[in-house]
MMTF fields as JSON, N, C-alpha, C and O atoms, coordinates in Angstrom:
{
  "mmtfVersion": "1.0.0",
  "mmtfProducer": "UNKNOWN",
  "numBonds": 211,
  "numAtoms": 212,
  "numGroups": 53,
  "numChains": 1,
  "numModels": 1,
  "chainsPerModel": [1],
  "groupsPerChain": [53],
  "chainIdList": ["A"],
  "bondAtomList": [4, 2, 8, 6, 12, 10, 16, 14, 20, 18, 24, 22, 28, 26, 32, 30, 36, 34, 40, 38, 44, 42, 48, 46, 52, 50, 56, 54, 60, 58, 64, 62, 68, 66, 72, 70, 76, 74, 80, 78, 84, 82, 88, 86, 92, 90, 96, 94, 100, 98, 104, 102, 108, 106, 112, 110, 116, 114, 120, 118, 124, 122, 128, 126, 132, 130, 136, 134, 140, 138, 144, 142, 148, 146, 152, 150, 156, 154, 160, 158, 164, 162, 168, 166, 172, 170, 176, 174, 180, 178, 184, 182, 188, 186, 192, 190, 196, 194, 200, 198, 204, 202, 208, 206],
  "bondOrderList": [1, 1, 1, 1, 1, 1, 1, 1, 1, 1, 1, 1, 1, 1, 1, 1, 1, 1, 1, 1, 1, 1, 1, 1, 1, 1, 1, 1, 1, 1, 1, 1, 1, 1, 1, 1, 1, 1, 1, 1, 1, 1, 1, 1, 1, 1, 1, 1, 1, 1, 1, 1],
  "groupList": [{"groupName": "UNK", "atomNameList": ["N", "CA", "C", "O"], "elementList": ["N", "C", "C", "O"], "formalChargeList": [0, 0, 0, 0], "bondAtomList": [1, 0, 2, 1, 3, 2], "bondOrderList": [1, 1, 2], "singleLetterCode": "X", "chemCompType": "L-PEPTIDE LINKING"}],
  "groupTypeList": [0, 0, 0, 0, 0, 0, 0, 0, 0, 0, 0, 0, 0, 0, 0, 0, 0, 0, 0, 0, 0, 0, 0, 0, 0, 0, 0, 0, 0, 0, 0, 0, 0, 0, 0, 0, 0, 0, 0, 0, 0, 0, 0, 0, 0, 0, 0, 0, 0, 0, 0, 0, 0],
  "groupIdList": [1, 2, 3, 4, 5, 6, 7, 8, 9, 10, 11, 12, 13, 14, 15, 16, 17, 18, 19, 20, 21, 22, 23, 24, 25, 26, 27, 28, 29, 30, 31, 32, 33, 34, 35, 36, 37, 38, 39, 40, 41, 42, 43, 44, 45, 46, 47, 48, 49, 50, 51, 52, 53],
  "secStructList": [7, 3, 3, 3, 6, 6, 7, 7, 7, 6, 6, 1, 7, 7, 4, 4, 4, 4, 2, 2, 2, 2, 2, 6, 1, 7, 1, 1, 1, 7, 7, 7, 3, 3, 3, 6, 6, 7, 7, 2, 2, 2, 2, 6, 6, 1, 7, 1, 6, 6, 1, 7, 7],
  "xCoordList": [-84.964, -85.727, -86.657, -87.117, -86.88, -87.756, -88.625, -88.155, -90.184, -91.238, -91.85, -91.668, -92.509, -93.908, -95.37, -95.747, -95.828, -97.516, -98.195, -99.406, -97.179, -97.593, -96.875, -97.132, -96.249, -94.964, -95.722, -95.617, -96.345, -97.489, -96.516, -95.293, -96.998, -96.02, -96.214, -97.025, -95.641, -95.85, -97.265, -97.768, -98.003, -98.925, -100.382, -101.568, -99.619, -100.471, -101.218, -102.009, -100.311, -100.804, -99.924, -98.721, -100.645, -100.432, -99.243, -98.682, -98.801, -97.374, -97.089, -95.971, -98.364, -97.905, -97.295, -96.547, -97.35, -96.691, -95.209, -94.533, -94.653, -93.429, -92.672, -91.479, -93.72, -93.277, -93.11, -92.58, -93.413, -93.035, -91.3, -90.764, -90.758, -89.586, -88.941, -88.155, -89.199, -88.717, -88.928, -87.78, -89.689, -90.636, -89.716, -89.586, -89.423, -88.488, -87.087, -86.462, -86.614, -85.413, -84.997, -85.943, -83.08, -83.557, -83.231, -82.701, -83.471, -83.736, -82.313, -81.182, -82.724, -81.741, -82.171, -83.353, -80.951, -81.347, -81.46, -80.471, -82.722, -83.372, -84.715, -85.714, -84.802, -86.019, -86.603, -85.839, -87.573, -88.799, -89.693, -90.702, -88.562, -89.028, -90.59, -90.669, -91.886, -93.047, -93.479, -94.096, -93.078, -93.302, -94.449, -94.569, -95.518, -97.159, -96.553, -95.772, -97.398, -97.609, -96.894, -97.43, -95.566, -94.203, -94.206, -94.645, -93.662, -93.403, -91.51, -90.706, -91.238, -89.97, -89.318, -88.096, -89.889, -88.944, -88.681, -88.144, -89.33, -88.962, -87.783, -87.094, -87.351, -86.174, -84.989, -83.925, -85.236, -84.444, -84.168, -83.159, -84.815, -84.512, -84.915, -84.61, -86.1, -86.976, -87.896, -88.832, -88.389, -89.937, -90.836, -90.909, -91.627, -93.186, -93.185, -92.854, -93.498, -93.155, -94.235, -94.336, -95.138, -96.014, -95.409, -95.962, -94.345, -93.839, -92.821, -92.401, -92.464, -91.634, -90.411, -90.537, -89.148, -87.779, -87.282, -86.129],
  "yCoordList": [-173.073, -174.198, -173.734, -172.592, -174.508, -174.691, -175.68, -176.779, -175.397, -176.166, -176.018, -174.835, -176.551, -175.841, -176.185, -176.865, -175.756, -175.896, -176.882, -177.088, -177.666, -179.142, -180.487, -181.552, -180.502, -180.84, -181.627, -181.074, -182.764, -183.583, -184.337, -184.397, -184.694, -186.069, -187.479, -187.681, -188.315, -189.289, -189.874, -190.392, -189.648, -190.175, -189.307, -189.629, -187.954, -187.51, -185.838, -184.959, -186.209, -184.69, -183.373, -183.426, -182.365, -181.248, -180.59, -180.708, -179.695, -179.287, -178.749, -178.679, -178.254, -177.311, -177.815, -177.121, -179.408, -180.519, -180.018, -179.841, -179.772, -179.668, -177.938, -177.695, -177.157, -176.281, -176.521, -175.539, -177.589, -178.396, -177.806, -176.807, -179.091, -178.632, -177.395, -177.323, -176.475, -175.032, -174.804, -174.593, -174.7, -174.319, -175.346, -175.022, -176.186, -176.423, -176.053, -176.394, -175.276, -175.117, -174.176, -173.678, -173.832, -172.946, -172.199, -172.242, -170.888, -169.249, -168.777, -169.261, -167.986, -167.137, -166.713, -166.541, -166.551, -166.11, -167.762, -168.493, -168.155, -168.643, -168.451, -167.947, -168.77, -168.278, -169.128, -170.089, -169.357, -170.486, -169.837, -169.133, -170.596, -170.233, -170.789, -171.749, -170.556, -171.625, -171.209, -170.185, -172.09, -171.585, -172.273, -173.486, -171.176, -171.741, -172.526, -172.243, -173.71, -174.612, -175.353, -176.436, -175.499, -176.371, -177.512, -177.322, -178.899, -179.594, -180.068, -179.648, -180.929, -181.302, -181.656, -181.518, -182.044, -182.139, -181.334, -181.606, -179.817, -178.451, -178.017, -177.252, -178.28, -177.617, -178.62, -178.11, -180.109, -181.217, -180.583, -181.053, -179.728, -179.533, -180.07, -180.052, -180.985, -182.214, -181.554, -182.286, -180.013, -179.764, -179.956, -180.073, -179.972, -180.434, -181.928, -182.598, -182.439, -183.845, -185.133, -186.262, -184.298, -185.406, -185.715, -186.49, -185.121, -185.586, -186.892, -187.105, -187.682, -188.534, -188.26, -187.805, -188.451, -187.674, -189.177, -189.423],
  "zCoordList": [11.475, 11.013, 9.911, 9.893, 9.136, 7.919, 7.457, 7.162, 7.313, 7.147, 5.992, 5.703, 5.105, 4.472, 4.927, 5.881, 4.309, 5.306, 4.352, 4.426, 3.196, 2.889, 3.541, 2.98, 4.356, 4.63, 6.182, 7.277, 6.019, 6.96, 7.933, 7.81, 8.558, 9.65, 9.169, 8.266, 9.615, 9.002, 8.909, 7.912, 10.514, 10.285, 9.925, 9.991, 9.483, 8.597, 9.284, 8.94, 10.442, 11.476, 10.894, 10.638, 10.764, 10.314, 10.71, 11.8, 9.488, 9.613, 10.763, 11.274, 11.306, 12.909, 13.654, 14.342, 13.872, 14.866, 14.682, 15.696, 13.392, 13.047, 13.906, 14.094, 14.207, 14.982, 16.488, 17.008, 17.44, 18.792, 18.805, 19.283, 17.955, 17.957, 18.267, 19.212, 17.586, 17.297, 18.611, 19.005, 19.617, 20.48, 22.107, 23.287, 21.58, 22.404, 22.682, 23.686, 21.644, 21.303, 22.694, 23.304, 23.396, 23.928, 23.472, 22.362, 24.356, 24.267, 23.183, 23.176, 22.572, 22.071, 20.475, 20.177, 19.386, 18.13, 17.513, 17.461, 17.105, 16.59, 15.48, 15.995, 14.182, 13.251, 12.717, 12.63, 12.278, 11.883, 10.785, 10.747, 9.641, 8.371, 8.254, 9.021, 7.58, 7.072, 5.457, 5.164, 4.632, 3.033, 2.725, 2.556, 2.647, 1.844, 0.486, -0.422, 0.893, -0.356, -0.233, -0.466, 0.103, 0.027, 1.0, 2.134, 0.569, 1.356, 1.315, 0.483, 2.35, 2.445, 1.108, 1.056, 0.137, -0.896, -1.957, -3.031, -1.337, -2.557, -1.872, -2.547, -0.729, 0.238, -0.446, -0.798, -0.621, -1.1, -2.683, -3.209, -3.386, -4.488, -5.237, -6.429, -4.431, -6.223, -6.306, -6.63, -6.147, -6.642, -5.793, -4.569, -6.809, -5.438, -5.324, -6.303, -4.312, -3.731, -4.119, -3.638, -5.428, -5.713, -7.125, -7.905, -7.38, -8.684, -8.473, -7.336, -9.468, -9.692, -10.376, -11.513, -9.896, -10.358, -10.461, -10.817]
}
């Protein structure tokens, strides 16, 4: 899994919420990428997510 630490919930709660998931997952080889600065739409390939494409 992969997050960035701009990358909010909808209603605005911090990216950490987004590590629950991971955290539920079960046991085994599993990794939990977190890229400073980035939100969901630098992974989408549009950049930083306050731009307009």
């Amino acid at each position: 899994m992969v997050t960035g630490t701009r990358d909010t919930e909808l209603g605005g709660a911090s990216w950490v919420t987004r590590t629950e998931a991971f955290d539920n997952m079960p046991p085994g080889c599993k990794w939990l990428g977190v890229i400073e600065g980035a939100t969901h739409m630098h992974f989408a390939g549009r950049g930083d997510g306050s731009q307009q494409t």
